[in-house]
N, C-alpha and C positions, 0 to 999 in steps of 0.2 A: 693559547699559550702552550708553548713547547719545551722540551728539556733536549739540548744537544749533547753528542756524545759522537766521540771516535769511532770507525769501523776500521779493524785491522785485520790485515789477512793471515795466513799460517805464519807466517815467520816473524809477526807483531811489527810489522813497518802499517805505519795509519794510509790507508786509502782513500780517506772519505770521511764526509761527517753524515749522522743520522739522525732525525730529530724525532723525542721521544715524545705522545701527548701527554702531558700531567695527569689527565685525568687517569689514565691507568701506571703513570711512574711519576705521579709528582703528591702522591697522598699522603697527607699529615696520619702516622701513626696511630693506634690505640691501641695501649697497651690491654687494656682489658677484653676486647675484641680479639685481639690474636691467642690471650692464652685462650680462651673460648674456642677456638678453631684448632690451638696445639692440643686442645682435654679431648677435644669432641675424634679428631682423629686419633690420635693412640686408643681411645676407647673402643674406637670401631675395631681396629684393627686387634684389639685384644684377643687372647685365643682361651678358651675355658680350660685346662690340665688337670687343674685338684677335683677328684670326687671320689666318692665314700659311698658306700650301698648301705642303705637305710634296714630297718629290719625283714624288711620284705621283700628286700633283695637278696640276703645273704644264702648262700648255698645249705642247706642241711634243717636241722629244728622240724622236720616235720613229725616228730615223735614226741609224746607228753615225756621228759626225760624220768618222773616217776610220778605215783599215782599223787592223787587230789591231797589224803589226808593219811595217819596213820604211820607218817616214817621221821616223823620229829625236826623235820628240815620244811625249810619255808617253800611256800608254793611255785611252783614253775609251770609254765607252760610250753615254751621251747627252749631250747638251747641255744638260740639265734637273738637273746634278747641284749638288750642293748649295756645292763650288768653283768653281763656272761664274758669271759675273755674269747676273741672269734667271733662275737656277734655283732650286730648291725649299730652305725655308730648314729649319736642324737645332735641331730643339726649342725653336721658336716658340710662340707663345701659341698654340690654338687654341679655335673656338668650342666645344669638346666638357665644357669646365672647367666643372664646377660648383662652385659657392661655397655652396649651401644648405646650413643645419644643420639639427637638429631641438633640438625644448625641448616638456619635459613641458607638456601643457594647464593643468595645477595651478599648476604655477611661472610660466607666464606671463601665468592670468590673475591670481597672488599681487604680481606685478611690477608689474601694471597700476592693482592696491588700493592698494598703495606709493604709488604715486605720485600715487594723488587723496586719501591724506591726505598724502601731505607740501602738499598743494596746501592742503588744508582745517586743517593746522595751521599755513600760513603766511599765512592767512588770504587767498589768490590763488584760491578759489573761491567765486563768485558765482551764488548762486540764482534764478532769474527762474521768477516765476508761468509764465507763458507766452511762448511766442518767434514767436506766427503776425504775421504783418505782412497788412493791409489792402489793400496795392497794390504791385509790383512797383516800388518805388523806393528805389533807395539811398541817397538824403536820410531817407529814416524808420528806417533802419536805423543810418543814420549818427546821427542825432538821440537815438537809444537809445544807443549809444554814448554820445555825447557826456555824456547825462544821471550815467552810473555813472561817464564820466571826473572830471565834476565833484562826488560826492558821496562813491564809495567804492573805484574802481579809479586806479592814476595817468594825468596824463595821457600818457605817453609808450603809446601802442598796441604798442610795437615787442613780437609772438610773442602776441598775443590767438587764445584758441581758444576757437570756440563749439559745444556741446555741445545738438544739438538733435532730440528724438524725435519732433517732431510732421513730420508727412508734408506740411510746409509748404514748396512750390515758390516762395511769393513771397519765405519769408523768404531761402532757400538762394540764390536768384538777387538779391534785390536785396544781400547782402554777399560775395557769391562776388569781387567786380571791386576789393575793399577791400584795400589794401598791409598785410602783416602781418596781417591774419585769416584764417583756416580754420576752416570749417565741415564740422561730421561727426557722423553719428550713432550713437549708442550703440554700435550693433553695428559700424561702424567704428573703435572708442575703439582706442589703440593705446599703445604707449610711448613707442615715438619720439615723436610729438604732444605728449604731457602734459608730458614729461622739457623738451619744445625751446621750451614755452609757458611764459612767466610769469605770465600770468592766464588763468582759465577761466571760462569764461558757460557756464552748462549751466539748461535749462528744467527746472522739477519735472517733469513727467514724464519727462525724462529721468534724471534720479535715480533715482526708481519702479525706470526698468527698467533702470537696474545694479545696482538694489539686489535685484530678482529674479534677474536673470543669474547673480549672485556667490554670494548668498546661499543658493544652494539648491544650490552646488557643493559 
């Protein structure tokens, strides 16, 4: 069983039809699975910022600040204590926290099938012959855009993702500087991306190779 779909070239006139296998664009959802694969990735990606130096970190205190007994004031030992103003703080954030999880290779790349047929059955997956561009200028990039805005994507750009395999430097640079698009390759496909984009540009050979990636998992 196969799923058909349009292949258009730069200027959105259809070329061609391509047939998608289900097994990698035709998967029933779960919602519970994908947020599993949205927690697990932001979590990895988390970065640690907040920390606080304990009392044996903090710089100074190596002096008894006054003797044992004999001065009417309660006992000290350093200056650095965690009552002290400037000293070491009690069970503060530190960089040592990690936030990574782990998630099966299967179920996350089952997550990522998810979500390019909810793509491809909401019809927010657009097939482009090819994606190389001619000359480093984001007027020709923009011009392709414009063309699928006016024929089969809406116009609103707002979470466009482009999905593109070929080893194309002009194309990557001349829409890299474009408000609301991201450009990525196959082997960067991700969940977050798919899940946070309402339309997807993806070149046929990009297809090809998720359709080998997946399919032979």
């Amino acid at each position: 069983m196969s799923i058909k779909v349009n292949v258009y070239n730069q200027s959105a006139v259809k070329v061609k039809d391509l047939e998608l296998p289900a097994k990698v664009f035709g998967i029933k959802a779960n919602a519970d699975l994908l947020h599993q694969a949205v927690i697990t990735q932001q979590a990895n990606e988390r970065q640690v910022l907040a920390h606080t130096k304990g009392k044996a970190e903090v710089s100074g205190g190596g002096k008894k600040p006054w003797k044992q007994k004999g001065t009417g004031r309660a006992r000290a030992g350093s200056s650095r204590s965690p009552i002290w103003i400037g000293g070491g703080v009690t069970f503060g954030p530190t960089k040592d926290r990690n936030f990574s999880k782990k998630m099966n290779k299967k179920m996350r790349q089952k997550a990522v099938m998810m979500a390019l047929s909810d793509k491809v059955a909401q019809s927010g997956l657009v097939v482009v012959d090819t994606l190389k561009m001619k000359e480093f200028k984001t007027k020709q990039f923009v011009s392709m855009l414009s063309a699928f805005e006016k024929e089969i994507l809406p116009a609103n750009r707002r979470g466009l993702l482009v999905i593109n395999s070929e080893k194309d430097v002009k194309a990557r640079y001349s829409g890299r500087n474009l408000k609301e698009v991201r450009i990525i390759n196959p082997e960067n496909i991700n969940i977050v991306d798919l899940l946070t984009s309402r339309q997807v540009i993806i070149s046929e050979e990009g297809v090809l190779a998720l359709v080998k990636k997946y399919k032979q998992e």
